[in-house]
MOPAC internal coordinates of N, CA, C and O (Angstrom, degrees):
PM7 1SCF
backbone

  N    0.0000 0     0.00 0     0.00 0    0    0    0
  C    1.4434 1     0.00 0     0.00 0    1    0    0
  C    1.5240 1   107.18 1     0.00 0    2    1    0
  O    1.2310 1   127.83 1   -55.24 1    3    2    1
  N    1.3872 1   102.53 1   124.76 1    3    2    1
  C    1.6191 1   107.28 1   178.09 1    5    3    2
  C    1.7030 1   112.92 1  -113.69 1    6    5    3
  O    1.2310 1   114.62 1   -15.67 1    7    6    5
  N    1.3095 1   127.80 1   164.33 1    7    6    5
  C    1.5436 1   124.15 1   163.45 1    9    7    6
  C    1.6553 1    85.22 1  -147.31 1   10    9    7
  O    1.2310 1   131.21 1   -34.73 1   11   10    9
  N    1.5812 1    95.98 1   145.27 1   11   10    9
  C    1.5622 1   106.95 1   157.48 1   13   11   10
  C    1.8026 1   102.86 1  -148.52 1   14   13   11
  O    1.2310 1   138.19 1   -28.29 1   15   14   13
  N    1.3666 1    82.36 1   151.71 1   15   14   13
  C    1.9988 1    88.88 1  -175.51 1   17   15   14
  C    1.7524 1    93.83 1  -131.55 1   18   17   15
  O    1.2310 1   124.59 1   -38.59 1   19   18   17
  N    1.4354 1   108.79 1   141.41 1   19   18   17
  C    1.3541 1   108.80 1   155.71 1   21   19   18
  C    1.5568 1   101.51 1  -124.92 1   22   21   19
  O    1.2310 1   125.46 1   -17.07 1   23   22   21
  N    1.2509 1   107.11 1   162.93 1   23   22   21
  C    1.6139 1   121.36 1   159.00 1   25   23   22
  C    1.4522 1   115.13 1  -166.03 1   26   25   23
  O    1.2310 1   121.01 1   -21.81 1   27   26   25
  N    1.5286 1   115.67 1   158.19 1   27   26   25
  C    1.3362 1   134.87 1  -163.46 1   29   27   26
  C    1.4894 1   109.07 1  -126.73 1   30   29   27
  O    1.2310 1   116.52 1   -20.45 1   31   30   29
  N    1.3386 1   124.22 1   159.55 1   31   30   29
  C    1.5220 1   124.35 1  -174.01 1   33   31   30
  C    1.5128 1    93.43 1  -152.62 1   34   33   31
  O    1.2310 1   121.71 1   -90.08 1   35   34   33
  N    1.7672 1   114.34 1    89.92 1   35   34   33
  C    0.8960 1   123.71 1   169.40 1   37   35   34
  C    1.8807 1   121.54 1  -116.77 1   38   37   35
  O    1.2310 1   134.26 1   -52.27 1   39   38   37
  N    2.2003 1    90.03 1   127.73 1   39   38   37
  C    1.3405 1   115.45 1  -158.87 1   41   39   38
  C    1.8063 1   101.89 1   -86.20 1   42   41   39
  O    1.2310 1   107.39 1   -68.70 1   43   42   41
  N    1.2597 1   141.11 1   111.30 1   43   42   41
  C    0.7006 1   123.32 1   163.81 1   45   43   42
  C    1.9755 1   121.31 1  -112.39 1   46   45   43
  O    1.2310 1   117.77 1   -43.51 1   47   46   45
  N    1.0417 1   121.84 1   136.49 1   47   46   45
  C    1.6004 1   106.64 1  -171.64 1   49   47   46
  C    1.5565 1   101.52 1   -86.17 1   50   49   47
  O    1.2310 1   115.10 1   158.77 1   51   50   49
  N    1.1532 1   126.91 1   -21.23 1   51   50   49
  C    1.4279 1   115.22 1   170.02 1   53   51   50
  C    1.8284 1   129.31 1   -76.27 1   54   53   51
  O    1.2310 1   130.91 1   124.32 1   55   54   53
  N    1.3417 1    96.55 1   -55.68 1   55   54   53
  C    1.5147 1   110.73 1  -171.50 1   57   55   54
  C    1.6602 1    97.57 1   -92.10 1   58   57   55
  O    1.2310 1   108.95 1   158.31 1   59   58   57
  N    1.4591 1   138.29 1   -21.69 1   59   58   57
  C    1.4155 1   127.53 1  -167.70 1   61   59   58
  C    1.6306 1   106.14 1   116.92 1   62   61   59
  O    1.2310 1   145.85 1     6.25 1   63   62   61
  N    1.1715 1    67.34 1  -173.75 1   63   62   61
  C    1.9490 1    87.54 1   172.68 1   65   63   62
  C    1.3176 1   129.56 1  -130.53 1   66   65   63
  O    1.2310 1   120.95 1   -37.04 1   67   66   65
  N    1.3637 1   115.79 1   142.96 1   67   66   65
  C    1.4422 1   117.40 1  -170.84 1   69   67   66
  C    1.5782 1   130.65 1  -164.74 1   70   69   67
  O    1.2310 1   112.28 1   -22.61 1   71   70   69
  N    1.3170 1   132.17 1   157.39 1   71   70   69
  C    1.5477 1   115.48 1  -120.55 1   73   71   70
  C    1.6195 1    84.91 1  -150.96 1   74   73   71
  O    1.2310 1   128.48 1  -118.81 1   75   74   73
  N    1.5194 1   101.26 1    61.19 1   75   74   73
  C    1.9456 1    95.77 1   177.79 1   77   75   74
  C    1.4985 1    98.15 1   -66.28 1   78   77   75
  O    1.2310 1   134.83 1   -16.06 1   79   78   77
  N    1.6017 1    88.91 1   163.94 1   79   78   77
  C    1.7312 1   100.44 1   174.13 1   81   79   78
  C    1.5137 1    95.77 1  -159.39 1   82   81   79
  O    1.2310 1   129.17 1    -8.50 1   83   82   81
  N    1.8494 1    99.94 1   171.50 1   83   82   81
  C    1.4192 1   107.42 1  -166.76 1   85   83   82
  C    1.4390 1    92.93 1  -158.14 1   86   85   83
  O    1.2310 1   112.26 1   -15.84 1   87   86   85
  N    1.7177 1   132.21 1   164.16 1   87   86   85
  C    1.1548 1   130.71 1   174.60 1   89   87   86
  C    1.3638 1   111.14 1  -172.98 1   90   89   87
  O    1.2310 1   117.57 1   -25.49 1   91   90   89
  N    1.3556 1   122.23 1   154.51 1   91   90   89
  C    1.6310 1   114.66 1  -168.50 1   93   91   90
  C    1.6817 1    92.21 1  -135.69 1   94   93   91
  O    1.2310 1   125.61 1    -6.60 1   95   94   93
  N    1.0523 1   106.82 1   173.40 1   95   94   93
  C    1.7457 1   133.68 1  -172.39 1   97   95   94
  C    0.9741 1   101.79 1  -156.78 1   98   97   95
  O    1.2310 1   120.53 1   -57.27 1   99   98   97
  N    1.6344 1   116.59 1   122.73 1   99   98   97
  C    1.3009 1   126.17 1   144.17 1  101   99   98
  C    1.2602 1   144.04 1  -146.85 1  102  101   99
  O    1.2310 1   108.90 1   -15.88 1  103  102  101
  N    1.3292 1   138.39 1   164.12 1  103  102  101
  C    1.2566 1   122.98 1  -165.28 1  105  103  102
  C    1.3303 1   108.44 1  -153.44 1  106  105  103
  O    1.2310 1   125.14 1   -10.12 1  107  106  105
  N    1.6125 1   107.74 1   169.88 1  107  106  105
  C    1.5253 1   100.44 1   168.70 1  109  107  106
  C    1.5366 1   104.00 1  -169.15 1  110  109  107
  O    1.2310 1   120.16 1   -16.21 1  111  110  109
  N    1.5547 1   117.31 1   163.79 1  111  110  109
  C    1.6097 1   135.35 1  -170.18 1  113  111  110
  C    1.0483 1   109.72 1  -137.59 1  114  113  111
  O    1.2310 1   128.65 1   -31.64 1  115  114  113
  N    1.5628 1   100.94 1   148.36 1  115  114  113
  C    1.4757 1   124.79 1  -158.02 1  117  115  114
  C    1.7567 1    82.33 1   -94.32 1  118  117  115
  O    1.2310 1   119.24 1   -72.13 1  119  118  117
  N    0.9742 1   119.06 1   107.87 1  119  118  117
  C    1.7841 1    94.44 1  -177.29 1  121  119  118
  C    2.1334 1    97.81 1   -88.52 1  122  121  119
  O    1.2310 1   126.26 1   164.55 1  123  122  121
  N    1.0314 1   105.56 1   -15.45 1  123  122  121
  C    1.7744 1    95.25 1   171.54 1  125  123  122
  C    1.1218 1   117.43 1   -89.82 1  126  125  123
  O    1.2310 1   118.24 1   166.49 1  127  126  125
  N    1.4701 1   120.95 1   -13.51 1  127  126  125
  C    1.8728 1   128.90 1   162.28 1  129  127  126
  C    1.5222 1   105.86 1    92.14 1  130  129  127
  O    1.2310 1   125.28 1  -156.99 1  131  130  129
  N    1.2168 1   107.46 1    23.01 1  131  130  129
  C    1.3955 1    97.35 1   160.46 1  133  131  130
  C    2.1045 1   106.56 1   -79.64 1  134  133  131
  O    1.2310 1   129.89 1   -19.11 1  135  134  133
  N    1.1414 1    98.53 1   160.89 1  135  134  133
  C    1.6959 1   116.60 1  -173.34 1  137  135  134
  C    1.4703 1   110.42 1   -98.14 1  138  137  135
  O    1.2310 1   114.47 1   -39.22 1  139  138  137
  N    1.7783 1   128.09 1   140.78 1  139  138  137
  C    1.1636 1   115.97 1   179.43 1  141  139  138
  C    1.0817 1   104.23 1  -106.06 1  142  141  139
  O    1.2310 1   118.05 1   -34.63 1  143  142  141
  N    1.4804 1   121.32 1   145.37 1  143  142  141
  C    1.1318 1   151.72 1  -160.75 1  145  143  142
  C    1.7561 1    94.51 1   -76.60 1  146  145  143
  O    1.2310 1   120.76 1   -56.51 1  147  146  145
  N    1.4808 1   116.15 1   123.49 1  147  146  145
  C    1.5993 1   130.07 1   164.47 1  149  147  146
  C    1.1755 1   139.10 1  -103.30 1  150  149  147
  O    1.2310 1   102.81 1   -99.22 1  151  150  149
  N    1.1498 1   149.13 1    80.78 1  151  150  149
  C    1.0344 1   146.81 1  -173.84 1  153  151  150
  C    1.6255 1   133.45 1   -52.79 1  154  153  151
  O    1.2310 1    96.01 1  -159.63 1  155  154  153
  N    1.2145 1   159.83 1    20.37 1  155  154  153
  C    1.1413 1   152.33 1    99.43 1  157  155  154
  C    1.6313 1    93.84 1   119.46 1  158  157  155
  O    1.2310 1   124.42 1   108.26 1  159  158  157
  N    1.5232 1   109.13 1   -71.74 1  159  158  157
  C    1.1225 1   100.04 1  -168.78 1  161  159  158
  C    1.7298 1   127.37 1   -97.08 1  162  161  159
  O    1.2310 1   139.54 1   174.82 1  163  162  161
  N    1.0890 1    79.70 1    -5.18 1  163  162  161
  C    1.6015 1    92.99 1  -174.22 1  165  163  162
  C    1.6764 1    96.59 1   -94.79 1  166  165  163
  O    1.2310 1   109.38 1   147.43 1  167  166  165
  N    1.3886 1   137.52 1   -32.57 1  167  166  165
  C    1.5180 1   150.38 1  -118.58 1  169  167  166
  C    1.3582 1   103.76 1     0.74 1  170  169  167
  O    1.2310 1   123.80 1   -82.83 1  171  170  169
  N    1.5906 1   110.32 1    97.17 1  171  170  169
  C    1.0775 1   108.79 1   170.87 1  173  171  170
  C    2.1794 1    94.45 1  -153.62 1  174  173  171
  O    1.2310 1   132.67 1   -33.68 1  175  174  173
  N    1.3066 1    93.12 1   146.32 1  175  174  173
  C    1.4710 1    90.19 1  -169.28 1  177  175  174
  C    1.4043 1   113.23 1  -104.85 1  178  177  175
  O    1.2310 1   109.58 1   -54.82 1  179  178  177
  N    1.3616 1   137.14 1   125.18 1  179  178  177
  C    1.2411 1   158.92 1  -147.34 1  181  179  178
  C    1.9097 1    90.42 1   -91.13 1  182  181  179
  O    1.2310 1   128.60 1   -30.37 1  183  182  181
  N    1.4269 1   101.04 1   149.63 1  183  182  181
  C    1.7926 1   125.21 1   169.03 1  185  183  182
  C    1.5050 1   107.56 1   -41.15 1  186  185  183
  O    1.2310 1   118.88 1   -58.43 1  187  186  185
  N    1.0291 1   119.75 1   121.57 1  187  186  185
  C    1.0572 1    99.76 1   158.03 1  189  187  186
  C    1.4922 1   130.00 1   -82.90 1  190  189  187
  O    1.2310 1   131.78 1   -37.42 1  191  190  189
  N    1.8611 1    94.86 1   142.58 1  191  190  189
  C    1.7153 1   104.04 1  -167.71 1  193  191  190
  C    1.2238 1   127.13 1   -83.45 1  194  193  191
  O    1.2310 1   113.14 1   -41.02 1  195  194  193
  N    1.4240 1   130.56 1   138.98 1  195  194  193
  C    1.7156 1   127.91 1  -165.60 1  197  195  194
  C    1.5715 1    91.66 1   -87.77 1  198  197  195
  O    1.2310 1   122.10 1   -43.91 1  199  198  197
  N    1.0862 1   113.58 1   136.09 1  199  198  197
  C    1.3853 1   141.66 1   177.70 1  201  199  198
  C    1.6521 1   106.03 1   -85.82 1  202  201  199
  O    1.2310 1   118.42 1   133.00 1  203  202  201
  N    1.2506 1   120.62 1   -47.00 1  203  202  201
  C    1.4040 1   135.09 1  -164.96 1  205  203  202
  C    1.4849 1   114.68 1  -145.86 1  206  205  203
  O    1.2310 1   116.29 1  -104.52 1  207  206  205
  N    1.4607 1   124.65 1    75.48 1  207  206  205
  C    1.2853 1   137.04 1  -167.60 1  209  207  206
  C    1.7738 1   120.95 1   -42.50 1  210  209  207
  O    1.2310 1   116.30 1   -26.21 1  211  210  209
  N    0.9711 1   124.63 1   153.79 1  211  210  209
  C    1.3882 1   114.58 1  -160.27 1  213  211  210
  C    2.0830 1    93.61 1   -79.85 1  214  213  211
  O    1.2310 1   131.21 1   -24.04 1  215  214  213
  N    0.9726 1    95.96 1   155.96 1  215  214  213
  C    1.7682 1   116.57 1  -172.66 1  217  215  214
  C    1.6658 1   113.51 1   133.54 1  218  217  215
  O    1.2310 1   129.77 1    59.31 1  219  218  217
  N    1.2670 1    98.77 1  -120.69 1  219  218  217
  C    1.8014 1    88.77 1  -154.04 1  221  219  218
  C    1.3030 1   119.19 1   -84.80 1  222  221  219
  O    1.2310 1   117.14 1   -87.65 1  223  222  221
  N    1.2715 1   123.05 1    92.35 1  223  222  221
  C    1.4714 1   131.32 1   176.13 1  225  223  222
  C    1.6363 1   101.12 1    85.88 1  226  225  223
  O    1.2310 1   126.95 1  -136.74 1  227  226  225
  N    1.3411 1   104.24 1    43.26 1  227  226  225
  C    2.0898 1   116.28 1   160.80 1  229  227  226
  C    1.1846 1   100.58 1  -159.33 1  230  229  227
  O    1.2310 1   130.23 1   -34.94 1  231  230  229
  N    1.6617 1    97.87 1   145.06 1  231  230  229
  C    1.5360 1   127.81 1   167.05 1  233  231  230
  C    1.6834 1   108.59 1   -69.43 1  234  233  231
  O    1.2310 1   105.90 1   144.51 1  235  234  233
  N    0.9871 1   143.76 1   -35.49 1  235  234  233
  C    0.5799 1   151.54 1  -156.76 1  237  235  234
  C    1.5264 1   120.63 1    62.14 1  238  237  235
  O    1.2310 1    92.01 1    54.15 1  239  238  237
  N    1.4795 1   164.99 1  -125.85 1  239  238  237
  C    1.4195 1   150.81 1   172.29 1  241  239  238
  C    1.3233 1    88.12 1  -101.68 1  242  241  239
  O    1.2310 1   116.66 1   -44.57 1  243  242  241
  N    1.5756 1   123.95 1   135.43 1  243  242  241
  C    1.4973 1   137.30 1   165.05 1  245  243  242
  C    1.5554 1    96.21 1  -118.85 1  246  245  243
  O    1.2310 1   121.12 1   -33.10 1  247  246  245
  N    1.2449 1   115.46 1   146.90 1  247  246  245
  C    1.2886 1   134.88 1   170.88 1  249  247  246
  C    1.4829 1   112.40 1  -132.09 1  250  249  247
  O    1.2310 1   122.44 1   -45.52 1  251  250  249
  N    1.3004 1   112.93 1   134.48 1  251  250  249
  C    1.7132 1   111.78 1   167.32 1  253  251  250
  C    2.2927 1   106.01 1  -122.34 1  254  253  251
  O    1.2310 1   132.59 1   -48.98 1  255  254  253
  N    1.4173 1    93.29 1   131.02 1  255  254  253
  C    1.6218 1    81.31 1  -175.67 1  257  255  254
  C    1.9981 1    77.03 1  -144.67 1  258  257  255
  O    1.2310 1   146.77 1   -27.83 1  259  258  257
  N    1.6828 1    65.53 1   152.17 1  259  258  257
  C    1.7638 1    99.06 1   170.73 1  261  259  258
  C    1.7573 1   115.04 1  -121.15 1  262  261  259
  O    1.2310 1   124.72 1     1.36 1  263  262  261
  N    0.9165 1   108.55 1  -178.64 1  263  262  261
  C    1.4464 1   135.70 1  -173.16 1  265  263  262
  C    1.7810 1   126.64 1  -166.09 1  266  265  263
  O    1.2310 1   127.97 1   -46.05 1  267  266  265
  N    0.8675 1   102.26 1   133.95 1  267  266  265
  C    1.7603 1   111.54 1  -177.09 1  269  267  266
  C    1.3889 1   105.82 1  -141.82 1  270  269  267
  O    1.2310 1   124.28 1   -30.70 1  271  270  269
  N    1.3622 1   109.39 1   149.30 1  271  270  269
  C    1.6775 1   108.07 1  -162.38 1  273  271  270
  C    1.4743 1   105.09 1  -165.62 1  274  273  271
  O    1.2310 1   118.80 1   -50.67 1  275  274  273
  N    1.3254 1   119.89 1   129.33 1  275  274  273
  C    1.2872 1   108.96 1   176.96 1  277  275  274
  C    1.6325 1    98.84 1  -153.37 1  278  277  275
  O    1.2310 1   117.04 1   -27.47 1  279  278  277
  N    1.4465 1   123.23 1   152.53 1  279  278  277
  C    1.0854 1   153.03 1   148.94 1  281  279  278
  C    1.3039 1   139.38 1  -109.52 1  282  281  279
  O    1.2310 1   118.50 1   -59.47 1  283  282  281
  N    1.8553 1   120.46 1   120.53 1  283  282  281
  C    1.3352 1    94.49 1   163.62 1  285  283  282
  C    1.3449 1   117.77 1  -169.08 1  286  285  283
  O    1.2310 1   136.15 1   -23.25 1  287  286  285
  N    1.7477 1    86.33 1   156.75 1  287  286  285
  C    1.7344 1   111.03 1  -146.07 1  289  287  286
  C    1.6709 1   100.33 1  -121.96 1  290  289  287
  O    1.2310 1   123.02 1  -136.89 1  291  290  289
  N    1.6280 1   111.81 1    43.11 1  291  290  289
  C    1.4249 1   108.49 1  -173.94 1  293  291  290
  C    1.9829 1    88.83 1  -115.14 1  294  293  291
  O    1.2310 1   126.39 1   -73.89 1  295  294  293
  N    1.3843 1   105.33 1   106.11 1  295  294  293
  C    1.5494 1   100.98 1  -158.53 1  297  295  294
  C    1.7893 1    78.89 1  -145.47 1  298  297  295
  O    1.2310 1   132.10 1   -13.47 1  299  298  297
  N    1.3490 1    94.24 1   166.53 1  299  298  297
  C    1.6605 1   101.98 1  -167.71 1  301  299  298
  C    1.7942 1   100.48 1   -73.31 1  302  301  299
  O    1.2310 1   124.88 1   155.47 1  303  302  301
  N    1.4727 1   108.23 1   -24.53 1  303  302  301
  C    2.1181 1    98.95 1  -161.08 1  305  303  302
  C    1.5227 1    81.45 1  -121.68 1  306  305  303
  O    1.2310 1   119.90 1  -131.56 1  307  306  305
  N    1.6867 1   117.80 1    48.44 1  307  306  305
  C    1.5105 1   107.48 1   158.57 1  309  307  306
  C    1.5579 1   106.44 1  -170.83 1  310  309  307
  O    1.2310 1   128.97 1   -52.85 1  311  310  309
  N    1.1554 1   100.32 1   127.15 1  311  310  309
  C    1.6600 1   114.45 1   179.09 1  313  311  310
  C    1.1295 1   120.94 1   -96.30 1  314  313  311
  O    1.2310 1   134.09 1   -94.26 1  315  314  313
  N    1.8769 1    90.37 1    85.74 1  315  314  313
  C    1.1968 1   110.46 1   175.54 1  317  315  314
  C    1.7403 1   128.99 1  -132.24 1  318  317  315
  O    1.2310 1   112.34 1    10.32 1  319  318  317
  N    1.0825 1   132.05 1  -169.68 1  319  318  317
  C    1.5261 1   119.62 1   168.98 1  321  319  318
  C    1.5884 1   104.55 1  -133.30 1  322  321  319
  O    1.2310 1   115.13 1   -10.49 1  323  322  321
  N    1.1480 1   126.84 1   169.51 1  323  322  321
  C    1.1104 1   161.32 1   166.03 1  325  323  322
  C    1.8689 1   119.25 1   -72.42 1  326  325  323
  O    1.2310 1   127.37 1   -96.36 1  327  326  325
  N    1.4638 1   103.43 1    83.64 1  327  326  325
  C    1.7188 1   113.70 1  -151.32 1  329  327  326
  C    2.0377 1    77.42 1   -98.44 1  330  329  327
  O    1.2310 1   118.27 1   -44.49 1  331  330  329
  N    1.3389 1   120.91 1   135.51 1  331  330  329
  C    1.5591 1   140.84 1   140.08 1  333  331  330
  C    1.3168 1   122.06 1  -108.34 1  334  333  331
  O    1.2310 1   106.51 1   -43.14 1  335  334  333
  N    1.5190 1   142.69 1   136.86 1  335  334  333
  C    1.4298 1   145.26 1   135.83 1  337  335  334
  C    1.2198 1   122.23 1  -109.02 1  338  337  335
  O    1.2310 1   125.22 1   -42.25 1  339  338  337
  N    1.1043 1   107.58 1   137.75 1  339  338  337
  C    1.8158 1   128.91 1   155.83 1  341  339  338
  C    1.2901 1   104.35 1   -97.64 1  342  341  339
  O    1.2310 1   124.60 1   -34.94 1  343  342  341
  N    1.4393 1   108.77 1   145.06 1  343  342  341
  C    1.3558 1   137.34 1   173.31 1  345  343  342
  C    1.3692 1   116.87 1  -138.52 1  346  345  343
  O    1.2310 1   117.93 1   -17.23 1  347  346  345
  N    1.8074 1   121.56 1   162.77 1  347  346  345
  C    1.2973 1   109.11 1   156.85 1  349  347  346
  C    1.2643 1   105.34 1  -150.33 1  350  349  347
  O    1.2310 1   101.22 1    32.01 1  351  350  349
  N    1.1643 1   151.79 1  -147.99 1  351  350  349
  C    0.9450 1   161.61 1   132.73 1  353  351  350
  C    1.8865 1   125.25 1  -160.23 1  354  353  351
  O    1.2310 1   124.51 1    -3.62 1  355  354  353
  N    1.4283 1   108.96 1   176.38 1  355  354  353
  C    1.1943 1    96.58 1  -149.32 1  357  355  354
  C    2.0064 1    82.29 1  -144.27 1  358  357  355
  O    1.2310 1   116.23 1   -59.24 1  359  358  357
  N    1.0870 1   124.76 1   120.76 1  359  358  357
  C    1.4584 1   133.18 1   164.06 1  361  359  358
  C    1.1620 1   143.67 1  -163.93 1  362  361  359
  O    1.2310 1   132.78 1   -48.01 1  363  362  361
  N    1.7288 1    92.92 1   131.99 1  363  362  361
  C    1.5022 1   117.91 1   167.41 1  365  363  362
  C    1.0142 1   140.70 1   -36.86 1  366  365  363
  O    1.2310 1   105.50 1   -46.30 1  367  366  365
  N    1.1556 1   144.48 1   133.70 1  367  366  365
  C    1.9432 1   135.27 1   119.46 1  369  367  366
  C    1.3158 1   121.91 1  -142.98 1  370  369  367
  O    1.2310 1   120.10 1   180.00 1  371  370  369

């Protein structure tokens, strides 16, 4: 599970001021329950490992992950719009 936020605080003396922002969510599941490997010192998270390789009577590691994401730059002293994505994905080994 991830979150990230950005935002800006922009002063302008002509057009105003204004404070776009943007932020994503994401996540994802081991749906066969294998565990991902963490590293401590580095924080960085290792592949996850197949326990039971895909062939005769195993999935081998399935993963399902999402993503959500949005930005927005629809503000009175900026011509902009209001951008969202969904994503997903779906993986093997």
């Amino acid at each position: 599970m991830g979150f990230e936020f950005i935002g800006n605080k922009i002063y302008s003396a002509t057009d105003g001021d204004s404070s776009p922002f943007g932020f994503n969510i994401s996540g994802s599941w081991v749906v066969t329950g294998e565990m991902r490997p963490y590293r401590k010192r580095s924080g960085i998270f290792d592949p996850v490992p197949v326990s039971k390789p895909i062939g005769y009577k195993a999935w081998g590691a399935l993963e399902v992950g999402v993503r959500y994401s949005m930005i927005q730059m629809n503000q009175s002293n900026i011509a902009g719009r209001d951008m969202r994505t969904f994503s997903w994905v779906l993986i093997g080994g």
